[in-house]
PDB file of N, CA, C and O in Angstrom:
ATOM      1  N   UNK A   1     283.139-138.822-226.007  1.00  0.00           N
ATOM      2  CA  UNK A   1     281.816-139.399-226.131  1.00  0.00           C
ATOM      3  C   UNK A   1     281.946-140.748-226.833  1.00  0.00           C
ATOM      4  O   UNK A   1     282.843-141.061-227.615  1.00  0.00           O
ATOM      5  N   UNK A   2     281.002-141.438-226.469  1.00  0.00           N
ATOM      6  CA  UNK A   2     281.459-142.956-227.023  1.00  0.00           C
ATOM      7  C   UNK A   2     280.561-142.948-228.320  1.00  0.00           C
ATOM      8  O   UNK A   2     279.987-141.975-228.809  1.00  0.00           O
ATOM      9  N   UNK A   3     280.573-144.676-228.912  1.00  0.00           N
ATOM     10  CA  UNK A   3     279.859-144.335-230.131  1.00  0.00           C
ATOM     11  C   UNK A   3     278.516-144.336-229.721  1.00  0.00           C
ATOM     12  O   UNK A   3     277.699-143.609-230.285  1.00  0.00           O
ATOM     13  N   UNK A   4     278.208-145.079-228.796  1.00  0.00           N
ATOM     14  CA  UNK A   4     276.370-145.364-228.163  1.00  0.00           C
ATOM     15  C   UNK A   4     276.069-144.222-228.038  1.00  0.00           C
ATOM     16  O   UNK A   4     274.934-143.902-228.392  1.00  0.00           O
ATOM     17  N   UNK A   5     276.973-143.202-227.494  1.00  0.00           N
ATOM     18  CA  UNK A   5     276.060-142.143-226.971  1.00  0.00           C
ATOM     19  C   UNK A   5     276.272-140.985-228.183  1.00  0.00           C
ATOM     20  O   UNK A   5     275.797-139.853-228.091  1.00  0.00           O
ATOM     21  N   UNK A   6     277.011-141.425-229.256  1.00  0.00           N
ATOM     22  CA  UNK A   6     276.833-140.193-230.312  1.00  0.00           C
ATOM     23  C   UNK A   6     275.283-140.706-230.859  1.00  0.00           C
ATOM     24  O   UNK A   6     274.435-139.836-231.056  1.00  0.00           O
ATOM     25  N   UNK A   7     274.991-141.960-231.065  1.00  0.00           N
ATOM     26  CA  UNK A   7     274.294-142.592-231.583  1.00  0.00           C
ATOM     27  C   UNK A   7     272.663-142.516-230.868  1.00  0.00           C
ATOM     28  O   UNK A   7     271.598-142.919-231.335  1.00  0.00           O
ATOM     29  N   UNK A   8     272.877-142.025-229.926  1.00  0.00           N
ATOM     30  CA  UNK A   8     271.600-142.013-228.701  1.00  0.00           C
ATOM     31  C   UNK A   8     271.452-140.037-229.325  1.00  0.00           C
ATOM     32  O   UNK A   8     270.365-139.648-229.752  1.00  0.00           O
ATOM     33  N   UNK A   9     272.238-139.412-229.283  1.00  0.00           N
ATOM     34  CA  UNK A   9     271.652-138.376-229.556  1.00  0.00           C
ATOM     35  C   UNK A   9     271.265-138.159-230.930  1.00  0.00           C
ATOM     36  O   UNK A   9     270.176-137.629-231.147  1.00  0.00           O
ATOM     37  N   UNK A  10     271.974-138.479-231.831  1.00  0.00           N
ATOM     38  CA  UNK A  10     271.645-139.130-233.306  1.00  0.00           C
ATOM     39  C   UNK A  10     269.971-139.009-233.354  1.00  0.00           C
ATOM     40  O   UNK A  10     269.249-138.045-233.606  1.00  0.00           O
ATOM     41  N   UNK A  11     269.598-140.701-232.929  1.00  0.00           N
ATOM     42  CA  UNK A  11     268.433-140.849-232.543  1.00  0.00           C
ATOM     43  C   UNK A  11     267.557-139.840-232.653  1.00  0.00           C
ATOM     44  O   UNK A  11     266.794-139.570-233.580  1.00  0.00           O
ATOM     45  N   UNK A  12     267.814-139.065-231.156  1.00  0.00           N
ATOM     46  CA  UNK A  12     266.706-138.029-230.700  1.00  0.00           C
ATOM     47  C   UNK A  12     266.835-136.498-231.802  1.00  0.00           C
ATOM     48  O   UNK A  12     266.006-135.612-232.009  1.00  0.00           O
ATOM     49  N   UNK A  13     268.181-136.687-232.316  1.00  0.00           N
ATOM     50  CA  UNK A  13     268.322-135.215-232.854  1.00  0.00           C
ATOM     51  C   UNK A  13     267.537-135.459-234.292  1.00  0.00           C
ATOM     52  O   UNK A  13     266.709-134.619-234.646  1.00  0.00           O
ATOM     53  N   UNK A  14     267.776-136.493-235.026  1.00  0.00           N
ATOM     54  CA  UNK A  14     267.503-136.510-236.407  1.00  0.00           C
ATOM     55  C   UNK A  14     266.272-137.441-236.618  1.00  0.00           C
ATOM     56  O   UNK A  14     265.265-137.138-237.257  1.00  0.00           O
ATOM     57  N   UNK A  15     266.440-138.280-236.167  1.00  0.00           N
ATOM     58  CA  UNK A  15     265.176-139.294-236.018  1.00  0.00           C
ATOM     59  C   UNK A  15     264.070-138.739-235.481  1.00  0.00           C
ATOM     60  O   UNK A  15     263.030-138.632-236.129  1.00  0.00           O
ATOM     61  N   UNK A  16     264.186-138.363-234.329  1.00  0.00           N
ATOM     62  CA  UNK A  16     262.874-137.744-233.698  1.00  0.00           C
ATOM     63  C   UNK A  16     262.110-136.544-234.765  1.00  0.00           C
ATOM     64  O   UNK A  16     260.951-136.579-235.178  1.00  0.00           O
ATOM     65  N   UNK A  17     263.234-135.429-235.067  1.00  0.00           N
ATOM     66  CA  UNK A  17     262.237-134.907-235.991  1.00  0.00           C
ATOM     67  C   UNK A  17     261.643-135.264-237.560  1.00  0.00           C
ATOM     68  O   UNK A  17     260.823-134.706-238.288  1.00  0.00           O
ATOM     69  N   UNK A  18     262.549-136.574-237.704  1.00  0.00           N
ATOM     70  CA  UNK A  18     261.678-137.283-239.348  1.00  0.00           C
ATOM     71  C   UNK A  18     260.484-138.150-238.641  1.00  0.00           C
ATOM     72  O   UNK A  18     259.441-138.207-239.294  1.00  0.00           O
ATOM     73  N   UNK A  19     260.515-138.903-237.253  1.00  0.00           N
ATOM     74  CA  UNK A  19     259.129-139.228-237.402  1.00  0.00           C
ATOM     75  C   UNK A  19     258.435-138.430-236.807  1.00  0.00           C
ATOM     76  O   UNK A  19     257.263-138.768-236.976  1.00  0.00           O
ATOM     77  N   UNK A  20     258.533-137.185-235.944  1.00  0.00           N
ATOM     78  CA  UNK A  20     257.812-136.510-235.789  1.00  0.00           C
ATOM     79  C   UNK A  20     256.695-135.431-237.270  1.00  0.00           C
ATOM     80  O   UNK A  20     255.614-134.865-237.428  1.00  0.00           O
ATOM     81  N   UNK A  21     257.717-135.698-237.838  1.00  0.00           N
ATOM     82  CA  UNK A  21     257.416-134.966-239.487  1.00  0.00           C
ATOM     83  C   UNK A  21     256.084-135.608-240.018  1.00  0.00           C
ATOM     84  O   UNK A  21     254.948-135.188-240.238  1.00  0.00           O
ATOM     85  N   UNK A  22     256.876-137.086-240.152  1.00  0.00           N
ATOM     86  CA  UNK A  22     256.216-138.398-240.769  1.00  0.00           C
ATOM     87  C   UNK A  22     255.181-138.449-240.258  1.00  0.00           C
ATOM     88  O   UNK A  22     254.331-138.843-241.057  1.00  0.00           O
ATOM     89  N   UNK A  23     254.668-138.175-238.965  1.00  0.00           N
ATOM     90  CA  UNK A  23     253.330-138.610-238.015  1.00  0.00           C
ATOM     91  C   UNK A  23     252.431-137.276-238.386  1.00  0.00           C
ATOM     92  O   UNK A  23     251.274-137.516-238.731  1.00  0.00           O
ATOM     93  N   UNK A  24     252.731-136.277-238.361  1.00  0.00           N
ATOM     94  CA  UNK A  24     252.556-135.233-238.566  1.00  0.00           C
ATOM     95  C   UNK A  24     251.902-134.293-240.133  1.00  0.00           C
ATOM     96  O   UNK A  24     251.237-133.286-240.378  1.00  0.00           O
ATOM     97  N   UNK A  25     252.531-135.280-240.798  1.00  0.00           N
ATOM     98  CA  UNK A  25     251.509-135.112-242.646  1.00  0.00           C
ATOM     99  C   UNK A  25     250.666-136.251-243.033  1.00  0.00           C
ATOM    100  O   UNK A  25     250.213-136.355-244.173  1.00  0.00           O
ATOM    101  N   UNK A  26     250.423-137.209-241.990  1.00  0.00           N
ATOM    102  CA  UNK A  26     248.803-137.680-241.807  1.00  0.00           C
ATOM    103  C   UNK A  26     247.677-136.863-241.430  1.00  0.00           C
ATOM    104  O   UNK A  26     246.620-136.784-242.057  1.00  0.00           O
ATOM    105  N   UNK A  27     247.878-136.456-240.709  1.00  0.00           N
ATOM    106  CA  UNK A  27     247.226-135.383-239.925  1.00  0.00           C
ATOM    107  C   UNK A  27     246.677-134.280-240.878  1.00  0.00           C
ATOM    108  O   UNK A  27     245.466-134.061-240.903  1.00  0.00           O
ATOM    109  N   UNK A  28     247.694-133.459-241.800  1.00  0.00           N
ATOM    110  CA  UNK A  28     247.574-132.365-242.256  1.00  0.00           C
ATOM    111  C   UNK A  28     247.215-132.841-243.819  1.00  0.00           C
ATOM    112  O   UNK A  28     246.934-131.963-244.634  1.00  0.00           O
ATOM    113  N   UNK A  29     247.230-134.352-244.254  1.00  0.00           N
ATOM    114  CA  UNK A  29     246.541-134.361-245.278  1.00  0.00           C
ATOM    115  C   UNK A  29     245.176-134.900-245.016  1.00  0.00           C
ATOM    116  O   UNK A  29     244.205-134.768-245.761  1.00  0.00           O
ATOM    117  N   UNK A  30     245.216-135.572-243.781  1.00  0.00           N
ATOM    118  CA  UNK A  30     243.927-135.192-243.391  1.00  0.00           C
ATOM    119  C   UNK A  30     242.869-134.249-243.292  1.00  0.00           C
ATOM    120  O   UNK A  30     241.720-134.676-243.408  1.00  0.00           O
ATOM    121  N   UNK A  31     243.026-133.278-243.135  1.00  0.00           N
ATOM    122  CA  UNK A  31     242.725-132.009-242.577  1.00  0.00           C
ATOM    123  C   UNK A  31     243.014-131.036-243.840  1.00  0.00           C
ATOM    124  O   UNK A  31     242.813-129.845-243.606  1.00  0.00           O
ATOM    125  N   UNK A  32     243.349-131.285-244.828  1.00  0.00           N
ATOM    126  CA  UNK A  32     243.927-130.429-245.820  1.00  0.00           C
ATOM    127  C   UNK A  32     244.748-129.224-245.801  1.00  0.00           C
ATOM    128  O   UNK A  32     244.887-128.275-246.573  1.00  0.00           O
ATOM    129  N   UNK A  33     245.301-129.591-244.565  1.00  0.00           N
ATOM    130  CA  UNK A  33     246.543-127.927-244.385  1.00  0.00           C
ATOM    131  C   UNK A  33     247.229-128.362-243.379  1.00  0.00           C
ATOM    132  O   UNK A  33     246.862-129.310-242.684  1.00  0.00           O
ATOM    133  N   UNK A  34     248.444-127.615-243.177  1.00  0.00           N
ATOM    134  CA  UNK A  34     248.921-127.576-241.859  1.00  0.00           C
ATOM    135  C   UNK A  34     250.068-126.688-242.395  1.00  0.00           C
ATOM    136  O   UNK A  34     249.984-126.089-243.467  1.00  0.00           O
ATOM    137  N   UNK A  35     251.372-126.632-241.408  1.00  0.00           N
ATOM    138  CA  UNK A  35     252.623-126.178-241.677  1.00  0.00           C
ATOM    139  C   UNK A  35     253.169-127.156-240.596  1.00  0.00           C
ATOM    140  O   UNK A  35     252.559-127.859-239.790  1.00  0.00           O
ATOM    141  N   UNK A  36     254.849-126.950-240.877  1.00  0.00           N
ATOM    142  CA  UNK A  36     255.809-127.705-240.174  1.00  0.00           C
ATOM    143  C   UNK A  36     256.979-126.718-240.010  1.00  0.00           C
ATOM    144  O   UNK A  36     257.554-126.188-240.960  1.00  0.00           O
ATOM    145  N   UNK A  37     257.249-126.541-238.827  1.00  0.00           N
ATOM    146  CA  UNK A  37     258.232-125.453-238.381  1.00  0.00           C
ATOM    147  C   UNK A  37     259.164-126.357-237.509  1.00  0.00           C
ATOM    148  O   UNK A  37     258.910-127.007-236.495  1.00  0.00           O
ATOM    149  N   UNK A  38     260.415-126.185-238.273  1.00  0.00           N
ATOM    150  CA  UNK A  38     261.451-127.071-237.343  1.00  0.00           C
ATOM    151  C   UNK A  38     262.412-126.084-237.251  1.00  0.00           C
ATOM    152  O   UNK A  38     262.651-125.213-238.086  1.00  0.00           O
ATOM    153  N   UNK A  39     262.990-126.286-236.105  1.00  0.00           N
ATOM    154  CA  UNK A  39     264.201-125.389-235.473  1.00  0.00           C
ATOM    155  C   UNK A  39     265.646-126.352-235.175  1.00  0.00           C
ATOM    156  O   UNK A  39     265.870-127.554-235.314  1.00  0.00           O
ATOM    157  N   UNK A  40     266.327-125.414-234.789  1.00  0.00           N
ATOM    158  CA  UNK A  40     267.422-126.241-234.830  1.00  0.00           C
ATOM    159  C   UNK A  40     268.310-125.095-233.696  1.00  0.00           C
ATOM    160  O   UNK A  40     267.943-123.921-233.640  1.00  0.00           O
ATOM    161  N   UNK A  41     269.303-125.524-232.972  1.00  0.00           N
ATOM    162  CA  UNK A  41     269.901-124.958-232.301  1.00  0.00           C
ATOM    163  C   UNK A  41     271.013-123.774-232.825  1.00  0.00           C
ATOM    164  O   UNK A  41     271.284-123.677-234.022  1.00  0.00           O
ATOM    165  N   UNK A  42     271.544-123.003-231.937  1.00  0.00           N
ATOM    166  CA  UNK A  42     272.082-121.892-232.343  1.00  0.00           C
ATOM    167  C   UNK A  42     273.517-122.297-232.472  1.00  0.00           C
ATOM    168  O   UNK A  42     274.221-121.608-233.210  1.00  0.00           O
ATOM    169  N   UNK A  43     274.302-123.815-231.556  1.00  0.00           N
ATOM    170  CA  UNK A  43     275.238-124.206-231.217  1.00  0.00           C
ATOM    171  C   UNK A  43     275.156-124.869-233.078  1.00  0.00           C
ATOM    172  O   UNK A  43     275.982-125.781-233.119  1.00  0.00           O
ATOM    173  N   UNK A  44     274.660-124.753-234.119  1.00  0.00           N
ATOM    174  CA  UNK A  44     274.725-124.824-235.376  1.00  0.00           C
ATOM    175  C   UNK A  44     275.903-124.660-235.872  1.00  0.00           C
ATOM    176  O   UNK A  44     276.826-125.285-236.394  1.00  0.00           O
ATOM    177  N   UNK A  45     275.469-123.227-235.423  1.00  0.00           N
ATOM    178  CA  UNK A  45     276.141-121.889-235.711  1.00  0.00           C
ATOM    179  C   UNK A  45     277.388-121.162-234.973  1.00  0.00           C
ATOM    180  O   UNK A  45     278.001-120.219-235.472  1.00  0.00           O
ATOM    181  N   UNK A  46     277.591-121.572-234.074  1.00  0.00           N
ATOM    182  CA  UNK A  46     278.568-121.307-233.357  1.00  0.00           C
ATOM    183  C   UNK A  46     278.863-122.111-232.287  1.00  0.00           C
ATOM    184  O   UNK A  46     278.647-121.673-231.157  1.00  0.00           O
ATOM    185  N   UNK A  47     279.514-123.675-232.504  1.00  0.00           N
ATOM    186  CA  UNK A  47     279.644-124.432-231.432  1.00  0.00           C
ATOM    187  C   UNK A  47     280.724-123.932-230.638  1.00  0.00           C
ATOM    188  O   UNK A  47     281.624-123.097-230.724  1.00  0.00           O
ATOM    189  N   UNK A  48     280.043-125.213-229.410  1.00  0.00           N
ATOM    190  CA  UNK A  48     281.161-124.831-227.703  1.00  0.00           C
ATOM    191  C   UNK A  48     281.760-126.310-228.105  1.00  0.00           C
ATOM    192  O   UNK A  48     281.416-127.219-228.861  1.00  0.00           O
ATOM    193  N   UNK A  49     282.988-126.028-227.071  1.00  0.00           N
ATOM    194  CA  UNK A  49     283.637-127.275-226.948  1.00  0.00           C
ATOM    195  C   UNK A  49     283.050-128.741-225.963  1.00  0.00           C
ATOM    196  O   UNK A  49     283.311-129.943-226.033  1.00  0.00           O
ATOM    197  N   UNK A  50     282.165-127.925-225.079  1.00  0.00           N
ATOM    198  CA  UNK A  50     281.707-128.893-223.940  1.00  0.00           C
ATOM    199  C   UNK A  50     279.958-129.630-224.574  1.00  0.00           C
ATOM    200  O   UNK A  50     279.182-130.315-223.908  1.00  0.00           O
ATOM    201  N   UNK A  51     279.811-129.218-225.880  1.00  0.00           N
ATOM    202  CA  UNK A  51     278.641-130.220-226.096  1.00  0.00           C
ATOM    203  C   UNK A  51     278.883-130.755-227.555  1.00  0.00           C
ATOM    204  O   UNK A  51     278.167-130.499-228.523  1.00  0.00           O
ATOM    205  N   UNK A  52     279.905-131.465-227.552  1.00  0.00           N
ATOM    206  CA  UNK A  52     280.679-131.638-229.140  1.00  0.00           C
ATOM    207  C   UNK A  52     279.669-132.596-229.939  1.00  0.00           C
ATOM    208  O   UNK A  52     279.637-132.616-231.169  1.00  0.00           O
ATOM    209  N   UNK A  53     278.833-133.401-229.111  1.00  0.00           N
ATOM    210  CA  UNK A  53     277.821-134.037-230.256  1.00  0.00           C
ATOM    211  C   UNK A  53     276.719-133.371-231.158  1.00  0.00           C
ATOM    212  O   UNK A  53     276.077-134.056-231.955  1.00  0.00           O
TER     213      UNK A  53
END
């Protein structure tokens, strides 16, 4: 994998869910409540060789 494309999933893996977060406790201090449930894959926990990023 090259560096662009460690860097492209980077992006979507870690970034996406801080501004999804970030966009997301406007809202709920708006509103005075919410929750935030983030998941994460199982390949965590037991990676394969064929999706090494």
């Amino acid at each position: 994998m090259s560096g662009e494309g460690f860097d492209r999933v980077g992006a979507v893996n870690f970034k996406g869910v801080f501004l999804g977060m970030k966009n997301v406790l406007k809202v709920m201090e708006e509103q005075g409540w919410g929750t935030i449930n983030n998941t994460a894959s199982t390949l965590g926990l037991k990676p394969e060789h064929s999706v090494a990023a």
